[in-house]
Structures are given as structure tokens and as C-alpha cells.
N, C-alpha and C positions, 0 to 999 in steps of 0.2 A: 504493500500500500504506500509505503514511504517513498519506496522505488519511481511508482508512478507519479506521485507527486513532485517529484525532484524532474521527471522528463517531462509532465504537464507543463511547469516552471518555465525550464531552458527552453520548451515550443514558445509559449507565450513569449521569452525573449527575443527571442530569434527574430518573429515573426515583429517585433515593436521595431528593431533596428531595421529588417530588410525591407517590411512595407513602406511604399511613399506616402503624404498625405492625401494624395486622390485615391488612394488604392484604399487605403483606412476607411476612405468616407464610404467608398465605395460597399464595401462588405460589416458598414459600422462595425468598425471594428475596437471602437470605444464604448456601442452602446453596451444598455447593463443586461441585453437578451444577446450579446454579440459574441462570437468563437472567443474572445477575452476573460470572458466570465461565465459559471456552470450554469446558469438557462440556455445558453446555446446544447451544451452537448447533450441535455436531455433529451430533446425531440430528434437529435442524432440516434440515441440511443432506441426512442421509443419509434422511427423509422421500420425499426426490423420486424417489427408486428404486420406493418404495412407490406411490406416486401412476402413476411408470409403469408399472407391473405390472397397480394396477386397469386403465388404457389399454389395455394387452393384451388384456384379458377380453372388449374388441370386437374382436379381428382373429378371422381364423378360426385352429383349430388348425393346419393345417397349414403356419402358418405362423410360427410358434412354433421357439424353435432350444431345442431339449432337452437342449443340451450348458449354453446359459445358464441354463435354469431350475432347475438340478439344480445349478451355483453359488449363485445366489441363495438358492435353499431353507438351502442347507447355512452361507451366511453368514449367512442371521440365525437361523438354528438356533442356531450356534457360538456365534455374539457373544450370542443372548439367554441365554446360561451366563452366559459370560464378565463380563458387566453386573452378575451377580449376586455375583462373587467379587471385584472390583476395590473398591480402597479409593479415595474414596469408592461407595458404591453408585449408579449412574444409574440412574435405574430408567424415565426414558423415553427413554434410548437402550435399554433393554432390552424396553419396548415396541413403539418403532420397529421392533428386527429381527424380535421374534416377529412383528409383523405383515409383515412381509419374507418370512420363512420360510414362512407360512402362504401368502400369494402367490403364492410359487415353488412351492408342495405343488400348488394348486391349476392351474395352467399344465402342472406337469407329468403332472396328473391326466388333462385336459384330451386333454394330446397323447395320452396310452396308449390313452383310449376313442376318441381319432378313429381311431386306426394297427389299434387292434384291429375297429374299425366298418369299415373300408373296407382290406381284405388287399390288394389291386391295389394300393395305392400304397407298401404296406408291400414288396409283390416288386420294386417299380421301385427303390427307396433298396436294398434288397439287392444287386439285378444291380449297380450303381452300386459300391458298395462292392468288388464281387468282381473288377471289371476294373479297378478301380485296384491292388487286390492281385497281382490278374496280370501289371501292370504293373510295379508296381514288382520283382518276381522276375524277369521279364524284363531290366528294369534291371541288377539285381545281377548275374545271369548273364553279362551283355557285358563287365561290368567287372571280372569275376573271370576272362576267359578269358588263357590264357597266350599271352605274348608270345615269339615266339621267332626271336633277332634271324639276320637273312640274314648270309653270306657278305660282306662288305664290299672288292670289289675293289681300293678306293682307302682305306685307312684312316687316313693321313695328311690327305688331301683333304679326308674327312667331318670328322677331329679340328676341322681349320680353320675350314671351312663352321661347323660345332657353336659353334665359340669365339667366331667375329665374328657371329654371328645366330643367336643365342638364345634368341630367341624366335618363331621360325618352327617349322613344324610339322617334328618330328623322328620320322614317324614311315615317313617315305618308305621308308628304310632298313632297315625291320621290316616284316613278314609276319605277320597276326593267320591262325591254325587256331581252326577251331571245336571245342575240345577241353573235355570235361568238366570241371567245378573240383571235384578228389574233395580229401577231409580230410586224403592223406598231400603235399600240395602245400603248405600253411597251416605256420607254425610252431606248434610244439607249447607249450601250456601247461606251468605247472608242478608241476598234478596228475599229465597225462602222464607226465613226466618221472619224476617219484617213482613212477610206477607200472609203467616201464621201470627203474626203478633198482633197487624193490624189490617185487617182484609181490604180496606176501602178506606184507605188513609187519604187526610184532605192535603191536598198538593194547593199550597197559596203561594207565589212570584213574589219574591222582595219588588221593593219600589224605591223608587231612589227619591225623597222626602230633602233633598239638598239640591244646590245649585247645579244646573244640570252642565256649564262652562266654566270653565276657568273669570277667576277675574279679570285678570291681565294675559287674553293669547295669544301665545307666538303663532304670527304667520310666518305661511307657509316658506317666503322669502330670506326670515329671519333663520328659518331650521335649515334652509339650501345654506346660507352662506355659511351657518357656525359648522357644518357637518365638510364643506370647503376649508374654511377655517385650521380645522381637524387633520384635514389631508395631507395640509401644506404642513402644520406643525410635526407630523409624524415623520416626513420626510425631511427634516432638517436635521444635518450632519452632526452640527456643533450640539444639541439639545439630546440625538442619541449619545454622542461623547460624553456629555456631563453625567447623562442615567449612567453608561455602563462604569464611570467612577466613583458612582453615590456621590454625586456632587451636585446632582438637581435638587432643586427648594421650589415647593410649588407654593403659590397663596391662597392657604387653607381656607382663609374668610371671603374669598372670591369667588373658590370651589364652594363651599356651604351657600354663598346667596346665587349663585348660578344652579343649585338643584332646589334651593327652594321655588325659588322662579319656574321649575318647571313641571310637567304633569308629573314626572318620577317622584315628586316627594307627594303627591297626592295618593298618587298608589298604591308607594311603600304606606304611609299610613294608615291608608283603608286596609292594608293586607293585617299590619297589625292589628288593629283594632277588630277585625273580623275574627282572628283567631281567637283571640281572648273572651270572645263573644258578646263583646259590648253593646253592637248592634241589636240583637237578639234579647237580650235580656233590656235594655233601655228602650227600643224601640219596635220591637217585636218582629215584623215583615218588614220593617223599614232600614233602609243604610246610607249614609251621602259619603260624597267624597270630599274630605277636608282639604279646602281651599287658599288656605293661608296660613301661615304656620302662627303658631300659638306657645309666646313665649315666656311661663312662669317659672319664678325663681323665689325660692323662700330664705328668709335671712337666718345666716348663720352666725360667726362670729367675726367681730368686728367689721371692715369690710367682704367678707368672704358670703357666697350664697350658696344653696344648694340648688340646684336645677331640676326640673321636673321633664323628660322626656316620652318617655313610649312605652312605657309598663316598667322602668327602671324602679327601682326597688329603695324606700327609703326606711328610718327608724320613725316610729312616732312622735319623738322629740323634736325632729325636725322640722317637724309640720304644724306643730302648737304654734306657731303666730302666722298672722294673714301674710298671704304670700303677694308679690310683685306679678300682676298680671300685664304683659303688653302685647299690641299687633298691629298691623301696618292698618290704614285704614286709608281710602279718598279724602280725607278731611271736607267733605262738606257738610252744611250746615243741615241738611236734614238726613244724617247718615246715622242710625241710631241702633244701637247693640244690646243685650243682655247676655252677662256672665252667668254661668248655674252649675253649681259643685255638688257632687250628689254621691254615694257609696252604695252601690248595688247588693255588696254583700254585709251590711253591718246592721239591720236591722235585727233586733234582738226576740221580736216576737212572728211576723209577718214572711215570709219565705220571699213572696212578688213584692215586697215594697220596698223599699228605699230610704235614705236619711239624710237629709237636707240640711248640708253643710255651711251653703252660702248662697245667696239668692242676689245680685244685682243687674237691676232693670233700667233700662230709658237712658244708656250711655253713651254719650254724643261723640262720638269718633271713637279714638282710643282713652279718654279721659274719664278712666274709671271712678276718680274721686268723684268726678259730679253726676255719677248716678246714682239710681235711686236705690238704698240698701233692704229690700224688703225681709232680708233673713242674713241677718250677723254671721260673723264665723264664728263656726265651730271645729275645733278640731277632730281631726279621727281616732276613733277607741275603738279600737278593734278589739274585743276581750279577751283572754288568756285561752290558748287551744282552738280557737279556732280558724287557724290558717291565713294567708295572706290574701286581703284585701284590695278590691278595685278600686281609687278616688279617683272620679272621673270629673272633668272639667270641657264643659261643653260651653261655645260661644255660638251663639244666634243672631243671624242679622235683620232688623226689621226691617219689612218689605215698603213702609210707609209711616216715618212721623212715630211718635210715643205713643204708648199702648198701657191702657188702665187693666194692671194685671189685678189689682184686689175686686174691682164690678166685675169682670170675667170668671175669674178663677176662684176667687174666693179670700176669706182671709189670709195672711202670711205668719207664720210664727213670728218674725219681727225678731227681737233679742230674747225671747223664751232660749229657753235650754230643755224644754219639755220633750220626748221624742217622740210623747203622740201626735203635737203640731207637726215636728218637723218630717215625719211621716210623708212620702214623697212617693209620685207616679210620674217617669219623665212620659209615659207613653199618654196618658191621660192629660199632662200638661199639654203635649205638643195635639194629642187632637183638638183641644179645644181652640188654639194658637196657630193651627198651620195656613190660615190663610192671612195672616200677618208674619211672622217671621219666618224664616228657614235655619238649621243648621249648618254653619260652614267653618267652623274648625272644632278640634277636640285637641284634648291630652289629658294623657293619665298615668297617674302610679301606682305601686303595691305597695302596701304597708301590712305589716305584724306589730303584735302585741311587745309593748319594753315595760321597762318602769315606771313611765311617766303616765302610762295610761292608767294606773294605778290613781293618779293624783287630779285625774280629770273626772275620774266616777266618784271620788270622796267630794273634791271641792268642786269643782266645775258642776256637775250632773246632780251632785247631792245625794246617792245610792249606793249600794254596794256591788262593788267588782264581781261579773259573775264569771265563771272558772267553766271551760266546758274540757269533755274526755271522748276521746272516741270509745267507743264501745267494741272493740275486736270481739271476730266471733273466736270461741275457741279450737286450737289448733287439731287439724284431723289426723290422728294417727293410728293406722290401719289395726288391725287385732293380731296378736304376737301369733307367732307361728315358726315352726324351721325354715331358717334361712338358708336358700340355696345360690342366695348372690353371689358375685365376686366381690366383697365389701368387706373390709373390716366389721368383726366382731362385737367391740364398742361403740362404732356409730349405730350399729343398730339397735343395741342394749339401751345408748344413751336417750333416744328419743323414747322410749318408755320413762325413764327418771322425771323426777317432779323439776319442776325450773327453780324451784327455791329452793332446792339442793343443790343444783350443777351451781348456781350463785355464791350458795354459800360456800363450796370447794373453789371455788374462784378465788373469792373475799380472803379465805385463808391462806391460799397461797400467799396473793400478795401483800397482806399482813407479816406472813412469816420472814419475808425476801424483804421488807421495808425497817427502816431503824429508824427511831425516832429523830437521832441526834446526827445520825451522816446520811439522812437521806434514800435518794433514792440507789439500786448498786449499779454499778457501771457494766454498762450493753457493749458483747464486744459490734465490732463495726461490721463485721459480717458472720454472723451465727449461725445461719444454714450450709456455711463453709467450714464448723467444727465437728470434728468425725463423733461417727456416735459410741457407746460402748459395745464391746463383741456381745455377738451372741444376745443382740436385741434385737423382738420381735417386731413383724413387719408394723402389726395395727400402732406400735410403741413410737415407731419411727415416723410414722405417720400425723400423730399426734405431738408429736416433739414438732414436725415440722407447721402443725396450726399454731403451736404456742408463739414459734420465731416468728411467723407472721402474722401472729394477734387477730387469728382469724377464727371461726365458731364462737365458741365460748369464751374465749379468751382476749376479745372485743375488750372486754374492760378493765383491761392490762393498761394502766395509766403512762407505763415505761417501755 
């Protein structure tokens, strides 16, 4: 390989000093598809396909494979596009294949008028095909018929036999019937299923309850030239240079506001938000696509914030004081918005309702201070146990002028802390609403239960903290019997044992191995690499080996 590369070399020399520059132009002999550089000698190489195809044009047709020539057509079909889109353009590798393709056209031309000229050989390749079909349904029939094992007089004897020779035919002891393999033998899919679940299930179409256009869309003109743009920049010498030295710096805040600007951050968001099922539980059959991006930040310490993105995961302490809500708006004077903060999974009695964390209405642009506060902040208490938490922050824009949300809807809890006021339906909100405003941006977080949520149900709430537990069922373990497994001895003993024994030989180990006053003892650095003692059994070594890796029981090995 080196070899050739060294005479590749000295040709390309040769050929730079002996050519003149009319000769050069003549065979571009600089371009970058030119005998200079390796896209010339591929379509060199890929020639010989071409050259044997004319060689076919003497065989007879019938001997012609019509599965090959219907590849070949279709590869230099393909590739003569493809030659014409790639940067640089080849344009006699895009020869090469047209002449490919036409080769294969004509082969396959070929075979149709022989198979059509002479039916006799066309019914022998038919019969041919149909007994391999028979075949193979024959096949499948044998291997789908049910097994249905005998009576076993000695079934200690066969366990043994089975255990020590296992790979002899075990089929002695079974009796094949030739019985039919009908559909209700097979496990059932999970079409099935759902259609034994639920026979005439109602099929209802989401609807899209949001802006059905972008606010600001790029024309079509805009996306030609930045995708040009594009072109030019990928082909620039100096800028590959700098990547392949890790010395390119791109402007991360250019890149961020160039994808908010564009439908990709509209989608990406929907995509999130759909997974997590926001839509569905908030809005039931309804979904929109968030249109503007939605930028809250809660204060941290000193100047520092915490940021709220797309199901990112914060502590509860975080979030006890009102956060910084902002977003791009038209600034005009009858542009009017409502903010609405709401936790799909934290009500404490109601499974479908909700808890109404923040309510601000009739927001004249982005200037949230001078709208109207109809429900204070609250922060979120998630309670102990049970699991993380959706707060969702949903922005609506009115479709015309201020909207009297208390004559419509009802009262608002205001600054109660009560949570039967704050008891919240976003679906029942927005039906009553959706001919005044639409939905056009979201964001939200997960939050879990800390300490601080502790101190929102004493002082904040005024009640006490409630604790929840999952309920496991209890664990199934089969009815003891002799075991013919390949298994260690003690895993299968131990899953009979009570768990507050295997704990308590835990507990004492690492009691015994802990000293009050030096701690804990020192691990060598690789313990699966200390030999064991002779003459230790298998199940022993086995179990030495979960201890090293604190795996089973041994989980709550602190060291």
C-alpha cells in the first residue's frame, strides 16, 4: 500500500513538471474531480463494471441474473444524480454511471424479450419458485406443531440425565401430534390486547389550541441564502484549518438566538413537552407549538440565579421566592398577556386537578409588574414520597384588549394560601377563554420534596407535613422444591430467608470490620485481583466476588 502510494506520488510529479499550462487546462488537471486528486481514479476504477456489462451483450439472455441487472441499472441511475449534487461536481464519475445504468436498462431489456419470446422456460422458473414456497410452508408447519410432553415415570432420573448431558437429544421424553398451529396458540400482540381491553375505543384528533404561524417567519428567501451562506462557510480553507486545530470559537449567544428565531426551537419544545405529557394532562386533546421562548430565572444568591428550562430539575428551596419572568414581545400598546403557574401533580386530594401557584393577568407587553396579580405566589411543596413534580408555567397571549377574568371565571384565590381556592383546571380555564386568548409559550421544571418544604406546610400552609409510602406488593417466590439448576446452592436457599435476617448479617459484618476510633479499614485498590484460599468452594467464590462489588446484599456496605 505504501508502495503504491510512493508511485501515485512520483506520477503526480512527473506529470506537474512535464505538463504545459494549456495541457493542464486542458485535462483540468488542477480540478479537485481531476487525475490530480482521488475522485478522478474512482470512476477509473468503477469503468470496469461498465466494460463488463458490454461483455454480457455476448452471453445469451438466458443467462443473464435479472436480480443483478436491475442493481446495476439502479446504481448508476442513482449515482448519475448524485455526481451532479456533490461538491465538487464529477462529472465523469457521473458519466461512468449513466453509462452503467444504460447497460443494466439494456440487459434487463434483453432478458424480458427472451422470457417473453420463449413462455416454456418462463413456466419452468415459475414451477421452480412455487415448490420452494411449498417448501418452505411445509417447513414452518413442522416447526410450529405443539409439543406435548409425556408422562415422565422417573422424573428425578431425567432431571439428572438432562443436567450431566446436555447436549444430547432431549427429545426422547416428548411425543410430537400432528396438530394444527391455529392463532389462539401464539401470544397475543398489543393491538390485540387493546382490543380485548377496549373493543370500540373513542379515537379523538388533538387540535392544535395555539398559534397556528410562527411570529416572526423566515421567508423562503431568507432560508435560500442562510443554507448558501452555509455552503460557502463549509468550504472555507482557513475555518477547516482552525477546527482541525481546536482553535475555532464559535458565538455561542448568536448560535442560541439564531435557533430560537427558528421553527427548531419550536419543535424541540413541543417534542419535550409532549413527552412528559403536559399537553394531555393540562389540556386534554389539545397541544400548541411554543412560539417564543420563555425566559424565567429564580434568585439565588447574591447576584447568581437559577434558570428554569425544559423539565430541568431543581430543589424546592430554590423556588420559594417569585421568580424573574421575561419574553420578547411587539411592544404595542394593545399587546396584552397572562402569566399562569400551575402543578399538575401536587394536589393532595383530587387526582385531575391542579394547584394554583401564580395567576397574573392583563400584562401589557412584557411588563409583568403592571399586571394584574389575581393569585400571589406560592411556592411548591411537593410532600415527602411522593416523587418529582411538574411546575408548569404557561404564557397566553390575548387575542384583543384586557379580559375581566373574575365576571368570566369566577373568583380568584387572591393571596389565600387555602388549597381549596387554589384548586385549579387549566382545561376548564382555557375552555371558557379560548376565544380571547391562545397559548404561545411554556416552561417547566421538576421539583422533589427537601427540607424546606417542611417549613412551608408548618408556616406558610399552616398544617401538617403529610408523608406518603409506596405500598410494594410482596415479593413472589416460587414454592421450595429440588433444584436442578446450574446455580449456586445459597442463592437459592437465600431467597427463602426473611430480609431482616440477610440485614441483620449485613449490619454485623460491618459492625465487626468498623472501629470506633480508626474508622473505617482500608480497601485494597483492586480486591477481585486477591487470590482466594485453596480448596474454596465454587458458591464461596462467588459470593466473595458480590461482597468486592457491593452487589446483592451487600449494597449497604458503606466502604
Amino acid at each position: 500500500m505504501f508502495i503504491l502510494s510512493d508511485v501515485y506520488r512520483l506520477l503526480v510529479g512527473i506529470g506537474d513538471r512535464v505538463l504545459s499550462p494549456s495541457m493542464k487546462q486542458l485535462v483540468k488537471w488542477e480540478h479537485p474531480a481531476g487525475p490530480k486528486y482521488v475522485h478522478f481514479w474512482s470512476p477509473v476504477m468503477k469503468s470496469s463494471l461498465v466494460v463488463a456489462g458490454l461483455g454480457d451483450m455476448m452471453r445469451p439472455a438466458d443467462k443473464l441474473s435479472l436480480n443483478q441487472s436491475i442493481s446495476l441499472a439502479a446504481t448508476g441511475l442513482i449515482w448519475s444524480r448524485y455526481c451532479m449534487v456533490i461538491i465538487p461536481k464529477n462529472y465523469f464519475l457521473g458519466l461512468v454511471n449513466f453509462c452503467l445504468g444504460l447497460t443494466g436498462l439494456q440487459q434487463i431489456a434483453r432478458i424480458a424479450h427472451h422470457r417473453y419470446t420463449h413462455p416454456d422456460q418462463m413456466s419452468m422458473i415459475l414451477r421452480k419458485n412455487l415448490f420452494k414456497l411449498i417448501t418452505s410452508i411445509q417447513i414452518e408447519f413442522i416447526r410450529h406443531h405443539r409439543v406435548i410432553p409425556m408422562p415422565d415415570p422417573m422424573p428425578y432420573t431425567t432431571a439428572i440425565w438432562r443436567k450431566r448431558f446436555p447436549f444430547r437429544n432431549k427429545t426422547q421424553f416428548e411425543v410430537t401430534h400432528d396438530e394444527v398451529y391455529t392463532k389462539d396458540m401464539q401470544l397475543k400482540t398489543l393491538d390485540e390486547r387493546r382490543q380485548e381491553f377496549d373493543p370500540q375505543p373513542i379515537r379523538v384528533d388533538k387540535v392544535n389550541i395555539g398559534f397556528l404561524h410562527p411570529i416572526n417567519p423566515v421567508s423562503k428567501s431568507e432560508n435560500r441564502e442562510r443554507f448558501q451562506h452555509y455552503a460557502k462557510q463549509r468550504d472555507r480553507a482557513d475555518l477547516k484549518r482552525l477546527h482541525y486545530d481546536g482553535a475555532l470559537r464559535l458565538p455561542l449567544d448568536e448560535v442560541r438566538e439564531d435557533w430560537l428565531s427558528s421553527n427548531i426551537f419550536s419543535n424541540n419544545l413541543y417534542a419535550i413537552a409532549n413527552h412528559y405529557g403536559l399537553f394531555d394532562d393540562l389540556f386534554k386533546h389539545g397541544y400548541f407549538y411554543p412560539r417564543i421562548p420563555l425566559n424565567i430565572n429564580y434568585p439565588y444568591e447574591n447576584e447568581q440565579v437559577t434558570p428554569v428550562y425544559s423539565g430541568n430539575r431543581l430543589y424546592a428551596k430554590d423556588a420559594r421566592e417569585k421568580p424573574q419572568v421575561e419574553w420578547k414581545s411587539s411592544g404595542k400598546s394593545d399587546e396584552f398577556y397572562t402569566l399562569v403557574f400551575t402543578n399538575p401533580d401536587g394536589h393532595l386530594k383530587e387526582d385531575d386537578a391542579e394547584v394554583l401557584h401564580w395567576f397574573v393577568g392583563n400584562i401589557p407587553g412584557n411588563q409583568i409588574d403592571q399586571g394584574e396579580t389575581l393569585c400571589s405566589y406560592l411556592p411548591p411543596f411537593p410532600p415527602n414520597g411522593s416523587g418529582w413534580h411538574r411546575c408548569v408555567f404557561l404564557l397566553y397571549k390575548h387575542r384583543r384588549g384586557r379580559i375581566n377574568f373574575s365576571e368570566i371565571y369566577g373568583s380568584f384565590p387572591g393571596n389565600s394560601v387555602s388549597l381549596e381556592k387554589r384548586t385549579f383546571h387549566t382545561y376548564d380555564f382555557f375552555d371558557k377563554f379560548c376565544s380571547q386568548l391562545r397559548p404561545i409559550s411554556l416552561a417547566f421544571f421538576q421539583v422533589a420534596w427537601d427540607a424546606s418544604v417542611k417549613d412551608v406546610f408548618h408556616n406558610t400552609l399552616g398544617m401538617k407535613e403529610p408523608r406518603y409510602e409506596f405500598d410494594f406488593e410482596p415479593r413472589y417466590v416460587p414454592p421450595q422444591q429440588f433444584s436442578v439448576e446450574m446455580a449456586p446452592f445459597h442463592t437459592y436457599l437465600e431467597q427463602y430467608r426473611d430480609r431482616k435476617d440477610v440485614n441483620e448479617e449485613v449490619i454485623k459484618h460491618y459492625l465487626s470490620m468498623t472501629c470506633p476510633f480508626n474508622g473505617y479499614p482500608n480497601i485494597p485498590k483492586y480486591p477481585l485481583a486477591i487470590p482466594n484460599e485453596k480448596w474454596v468452594p465454587d458458591w464461596y467464590k462467588y459470593e466473595l466476588a458480590k461482597y468486592h462489588k457491593r452487589q446483592g446484599k451487600w449494597k449497604m456496605m458503606p466502604f
